[in-house]
N, C-alpha and C positions, 0 to 999 in steps of 0.2 A: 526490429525485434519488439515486442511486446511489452509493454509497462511494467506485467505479472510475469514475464519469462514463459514459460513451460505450465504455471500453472492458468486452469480455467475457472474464474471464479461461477459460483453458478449457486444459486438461494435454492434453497429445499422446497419442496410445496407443501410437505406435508409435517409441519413444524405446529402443533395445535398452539392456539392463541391464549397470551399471557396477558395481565392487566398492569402486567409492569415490562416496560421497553427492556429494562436490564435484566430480565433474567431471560435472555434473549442469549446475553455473553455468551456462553458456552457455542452454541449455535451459529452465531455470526463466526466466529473463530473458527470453526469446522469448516466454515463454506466458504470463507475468507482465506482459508491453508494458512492461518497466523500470518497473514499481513495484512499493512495500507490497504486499502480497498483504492486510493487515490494516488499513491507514489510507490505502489507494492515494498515498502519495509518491511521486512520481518520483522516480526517480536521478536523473537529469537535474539539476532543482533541487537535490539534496542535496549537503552539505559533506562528511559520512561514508558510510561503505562500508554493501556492503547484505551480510545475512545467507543465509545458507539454515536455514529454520527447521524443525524436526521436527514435522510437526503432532499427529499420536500422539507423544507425547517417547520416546526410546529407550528409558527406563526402566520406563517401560509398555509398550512392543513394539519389542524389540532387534530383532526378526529382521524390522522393517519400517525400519534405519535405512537401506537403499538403495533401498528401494520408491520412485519417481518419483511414483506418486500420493500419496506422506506428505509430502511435500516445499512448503515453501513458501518463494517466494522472499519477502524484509520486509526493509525498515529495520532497524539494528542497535539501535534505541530499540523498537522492537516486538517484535524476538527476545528483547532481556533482560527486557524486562516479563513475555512468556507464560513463560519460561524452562520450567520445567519441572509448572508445572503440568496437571492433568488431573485436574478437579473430582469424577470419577464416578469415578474406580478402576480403570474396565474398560475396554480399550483400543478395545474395539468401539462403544460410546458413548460422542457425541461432548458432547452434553450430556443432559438430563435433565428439559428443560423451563423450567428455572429457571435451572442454573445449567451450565457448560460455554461450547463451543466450535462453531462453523461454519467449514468448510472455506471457504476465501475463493474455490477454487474450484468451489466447489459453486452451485447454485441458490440454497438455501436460504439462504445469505450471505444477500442481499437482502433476507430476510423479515424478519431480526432488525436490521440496521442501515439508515439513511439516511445520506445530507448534506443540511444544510440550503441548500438551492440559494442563497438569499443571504448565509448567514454563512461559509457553508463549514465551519461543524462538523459534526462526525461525532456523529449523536443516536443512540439504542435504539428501535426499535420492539417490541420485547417482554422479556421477563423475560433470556431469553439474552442478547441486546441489550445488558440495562444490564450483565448481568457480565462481557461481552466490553468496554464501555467503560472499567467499573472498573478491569480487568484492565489495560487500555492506557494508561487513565489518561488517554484523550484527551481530557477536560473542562477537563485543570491543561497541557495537552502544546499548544505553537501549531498545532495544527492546521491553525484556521482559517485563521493566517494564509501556510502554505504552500500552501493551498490557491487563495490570492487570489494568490501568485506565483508559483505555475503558470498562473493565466488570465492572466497578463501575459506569462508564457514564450511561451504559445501565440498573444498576439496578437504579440510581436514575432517569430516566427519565420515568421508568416504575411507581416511585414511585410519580413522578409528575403528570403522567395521574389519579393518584390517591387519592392524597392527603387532598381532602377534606374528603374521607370516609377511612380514615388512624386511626387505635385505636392507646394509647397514646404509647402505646409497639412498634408497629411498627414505629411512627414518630421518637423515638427514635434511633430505628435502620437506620432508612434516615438521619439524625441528624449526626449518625459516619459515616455511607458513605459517605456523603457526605466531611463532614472535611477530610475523609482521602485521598478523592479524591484531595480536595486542597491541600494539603501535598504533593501528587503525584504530582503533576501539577508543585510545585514550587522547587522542588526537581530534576525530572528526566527531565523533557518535555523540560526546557529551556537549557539541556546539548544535547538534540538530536539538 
């Protein structure tokens, strides 16, 4: 399974250019569908604010800190993780085989990372892989378990588009979802 699930991130091309990175926000969040760009969270579930992250870091290529395709929207726990590294030196490679980076919205994203469809962590499938986890540190980081209350978000909001034609069986079962979602929330969400 996908890092993003079902969603495809994908940059607009026709975004005209700002002289400020941040007011990009709006934008990045559209084309990011309100998550990680690197550990796909939702804003939605999250308790802190989301970043806009350099994907080239400005200090490797100042004159891309407005470029719309450097730009990635993330969690403020993935922004300071990658902070400013850039494992190759060269602003034009992103990694090296081994060790670096993939644009999350790029294709390639997908080559080097998975989720595991039942645990919900974020695994490596190749060498970039594991140093993009390292880097993230999503093995020590609850990942998985924000990723099991987003599939609770998603089934109570399906349950909300519904709720008035809910039999008393199923409100029930909205009822535990929902509390267990809270449980999540107060449990795991405030340690990421």
């Amino acid at each position: 399974m996908r890092v993003h699930g079902d969603q495809v991130i994908c940059r607009r091309t026709n975004i005209p250019h700002r002289r400020n990175y941040k007011y990009y926000e709006d934008d990045l969040r559209e084309d990011f569908h309100n998550m990680c760009g690197y550990c796909g969270k939702s804003r939605e579930i999250s308790s802190r604010d989301f970043h806009i992250d350099h994907f080239v870091p400005k200090s490797q290529a100042p004159e891309r800190e407005t470029d719309y395709n450097n730009l990635v929207y993330c969690c403020c726990v993935c922004n300071w993780k990658k902070s400013d590294k850039w494992p190759t030196g060269d602003p034009s490679i992103p990694h090296n085989g081994d060790v670096g980076f993939s644009d999350p919205a790029s294709d390639e994203f997908d080559t080097h990372l998975m989720r595991d469809e039942e645990t919900g962590e974020i695994c490596p499938k190749t060498d970039v892989g594991s140093y993009i986890c390292n880097t993230f540190n999503f093995s020590t980081r609850p990942i998985h378990w924000v990723w099991k209350a987003e599939q609770l978000q998603k089934l109570i909001n399906q349950f909300n588009k519904r709720i008035s034609t809910l039999s008393q069986e199923e409100y029930k079962k909205y009822a535990l979802i929902n509390s267990e979602l809270g449980e999540c929330k107060k449990i795991f969400l405030d340690k990421e």
